[in-house]
N, C-alpha and C positions, 0 to 999 in steps of 0.2 A: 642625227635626227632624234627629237626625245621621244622617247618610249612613253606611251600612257596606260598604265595598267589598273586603273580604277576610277571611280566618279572623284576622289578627289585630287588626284593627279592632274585629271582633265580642265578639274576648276584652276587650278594650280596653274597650268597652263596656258590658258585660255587669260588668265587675268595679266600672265607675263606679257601675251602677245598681243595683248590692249596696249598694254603699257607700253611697250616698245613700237607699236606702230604707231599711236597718238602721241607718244614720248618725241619719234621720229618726226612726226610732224610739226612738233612745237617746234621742234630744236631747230629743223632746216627754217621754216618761217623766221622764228625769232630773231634768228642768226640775219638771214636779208631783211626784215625789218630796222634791227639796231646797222648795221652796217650802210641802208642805204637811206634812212631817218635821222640818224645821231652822226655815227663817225664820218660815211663818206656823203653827207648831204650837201655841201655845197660842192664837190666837184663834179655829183652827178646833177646838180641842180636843174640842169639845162636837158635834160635824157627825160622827166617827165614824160610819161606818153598821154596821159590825160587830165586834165585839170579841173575837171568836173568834180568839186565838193563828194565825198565819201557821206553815204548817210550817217545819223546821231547810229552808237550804238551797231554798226554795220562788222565790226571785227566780232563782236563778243555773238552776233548770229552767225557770224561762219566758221566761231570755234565750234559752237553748239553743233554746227548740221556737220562739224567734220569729226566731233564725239560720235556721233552715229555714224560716219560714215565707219571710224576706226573700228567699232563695234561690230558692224556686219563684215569690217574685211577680217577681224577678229573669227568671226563665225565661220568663212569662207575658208580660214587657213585653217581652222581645226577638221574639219571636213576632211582637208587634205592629206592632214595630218594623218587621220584616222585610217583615209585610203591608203597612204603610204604604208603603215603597220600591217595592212590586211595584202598587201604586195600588188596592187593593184595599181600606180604610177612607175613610170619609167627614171624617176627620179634616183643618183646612185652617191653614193656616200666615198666609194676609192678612186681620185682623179683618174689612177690607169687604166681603170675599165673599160674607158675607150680612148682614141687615139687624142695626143695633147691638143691636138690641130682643132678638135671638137668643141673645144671649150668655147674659145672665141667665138666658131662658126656658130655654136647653139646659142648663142649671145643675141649675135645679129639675125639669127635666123626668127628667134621668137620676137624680138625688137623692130622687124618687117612685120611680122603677123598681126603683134599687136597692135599696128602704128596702121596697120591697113583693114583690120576689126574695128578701132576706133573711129576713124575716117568715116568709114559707111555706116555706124551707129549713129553717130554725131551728127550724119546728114540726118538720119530717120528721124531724131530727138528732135532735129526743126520740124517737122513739120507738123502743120494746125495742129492736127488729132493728138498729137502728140506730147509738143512741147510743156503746155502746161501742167499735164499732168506728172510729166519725168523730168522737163531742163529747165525749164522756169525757177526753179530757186539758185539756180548757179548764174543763171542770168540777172538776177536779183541786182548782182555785184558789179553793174555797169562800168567801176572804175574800180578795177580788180586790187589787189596788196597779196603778200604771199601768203594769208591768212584762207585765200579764195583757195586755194589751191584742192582740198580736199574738201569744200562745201557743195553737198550733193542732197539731192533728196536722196530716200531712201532706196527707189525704184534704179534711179541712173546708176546708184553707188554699188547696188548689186550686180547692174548691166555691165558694169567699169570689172568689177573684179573678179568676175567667172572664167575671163580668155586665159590669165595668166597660169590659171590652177587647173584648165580644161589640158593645158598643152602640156603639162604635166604628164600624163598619162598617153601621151602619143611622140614626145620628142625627150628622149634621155637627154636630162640636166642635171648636171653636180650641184648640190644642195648647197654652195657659196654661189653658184652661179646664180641663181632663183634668188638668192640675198642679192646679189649686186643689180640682178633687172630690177628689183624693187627699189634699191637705193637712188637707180639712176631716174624711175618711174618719179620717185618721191623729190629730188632736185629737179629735175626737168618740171613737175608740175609747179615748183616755189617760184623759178627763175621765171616763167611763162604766165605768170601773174603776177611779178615783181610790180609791174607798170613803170617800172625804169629799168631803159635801156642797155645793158653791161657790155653788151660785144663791143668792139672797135670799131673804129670810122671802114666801111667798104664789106666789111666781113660779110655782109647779104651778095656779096659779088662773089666773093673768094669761093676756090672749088669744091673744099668743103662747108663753107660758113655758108653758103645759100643753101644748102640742105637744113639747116638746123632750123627750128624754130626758137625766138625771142618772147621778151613782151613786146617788144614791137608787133611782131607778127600778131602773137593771143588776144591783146588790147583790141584789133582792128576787128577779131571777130567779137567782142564784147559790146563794141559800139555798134556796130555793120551786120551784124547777125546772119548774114547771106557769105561770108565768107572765113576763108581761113580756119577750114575744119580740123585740120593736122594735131597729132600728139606732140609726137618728138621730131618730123620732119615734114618737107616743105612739098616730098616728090607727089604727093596725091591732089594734092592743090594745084600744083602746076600740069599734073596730068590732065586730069579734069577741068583746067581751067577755073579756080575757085578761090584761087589767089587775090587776095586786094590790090585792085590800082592803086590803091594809093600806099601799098608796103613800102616799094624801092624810095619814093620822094619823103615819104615819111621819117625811115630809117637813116635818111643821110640827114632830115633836118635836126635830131637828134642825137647823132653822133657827129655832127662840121665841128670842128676843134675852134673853139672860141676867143680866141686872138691872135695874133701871127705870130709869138713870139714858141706857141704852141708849133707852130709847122718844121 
């Protein structure tokens, strides 16, 4: 973990972890942009989830609202930064400090909390009172790209990134582990706004591909707004009943393999 011992260490810092988290965001975007626009465009041709025209101009507003977004997640990690130095997080830097078994489990443990924090924020964010003033610019992006993925107002962007740094200081995580929730946080959101489909034909069936979320799945709450509130998984939609009818028939007309010579 770096050590900050002065106001220009912390700018020092502070400017790296701009850099690296809107760096991170370019990179995973970019990356499913060119792959699913240039190289693999006509094999996914047919995975489109929405055909609705993207506004004039509509990437270069959700770099901008994802500059501020990286900006306050910027601020949010320094924070924690600073808590960690002052011993105040549970956060530990020697894997053996606690048993190997931990690692993974604090993985999925914070990836529940998070995934079940979001869920019930994301219902709050709809409603009246609320929406416009905090989700309404992420809704902006009716026909999502992976550019959508960190375009937030500023209100939701700080609601978004307080649980990960909160649980910090109550569940001991190895400081690569905290890297890799974010890395998975930062692809799961690229993928989930792809607006084409990558999983394979059934995988909303299969025992673990029905837990995940897609763009199939995120698409339906961009048009549908009443549904499909989930992060990374499927189970709180199906608990609550908040699932789109129209996932399952959707999901296969986008993934039927498109001529028999395919089967």
């Amino acid at each position: 973990m770096i050590q900050i011992s002065g106001p220009a260490t912390f700018w020092l810092t502070a400017l790296l972890f701009f850099v690296a988290i809107f760096g991170r965001y370019v990179l995973f975007s970019l990356t499913f942009w060119w792959l699913f626009n240039v190289s693999w465009k006509e094999q996914f041709a047919q995975r489109t989830v929405q055909t609705r025209p993207r506004k004039p101009d509509q990437d270069w507003r959700e770099i901008g609202w994802s500059a501020l977004t990286s900006i306050i997640f910027t601020a949010i990690a320094m924070g924690m930064i600073l808590a960690y130095q002052a011993g105040h997080t549970a956060v530990y830097t020697h894997l053996h400090d606690y048993p190997l078994l931990w690692y993974p489990v604090s993985i999925l443990l914070v990836l529940f909390i998070h995934e079940t924090y979001y869920y019930w924020l994301h219902r709050w964010m709809h409603r009246p009172g609320v929406y416009k003033w905090v989700h309404k610019t992420h809704h902006d992006s009716i026909t999502t790209s992976p550019w959508t993925a960190f375009s937030f107002h500023p209100i939701e962007s700080t609601l978004q990134a307080i649980i990960i740094p909160a649980l910090t200081f109550v569940i001991p995580l190895h400081i690569s582990a905290v890297g890799l929730i974010l890395m998975i946080m930062t692809l799961s959101s690229a993928v989930n706004h792809l607006n084409t489909e990558i999983y394979p034909r059934n995988f909303n069936n299969h025992w673990f591909g029905r837990w995940l979320i897609g763009a199939t799945h995120h698409s339906l709450h961009h048009t549908q707004f009443r549904f499909n509130y989930g992060l990374y998984f499927t189970f709180w939609d199906k608990w609550m009943k908040t699932e789109s009818p129209d996932f399952h028939r959707l999901f296969g007309e986008k993934t039927k393999k498109r001529n028999s010579s395919e089967e």
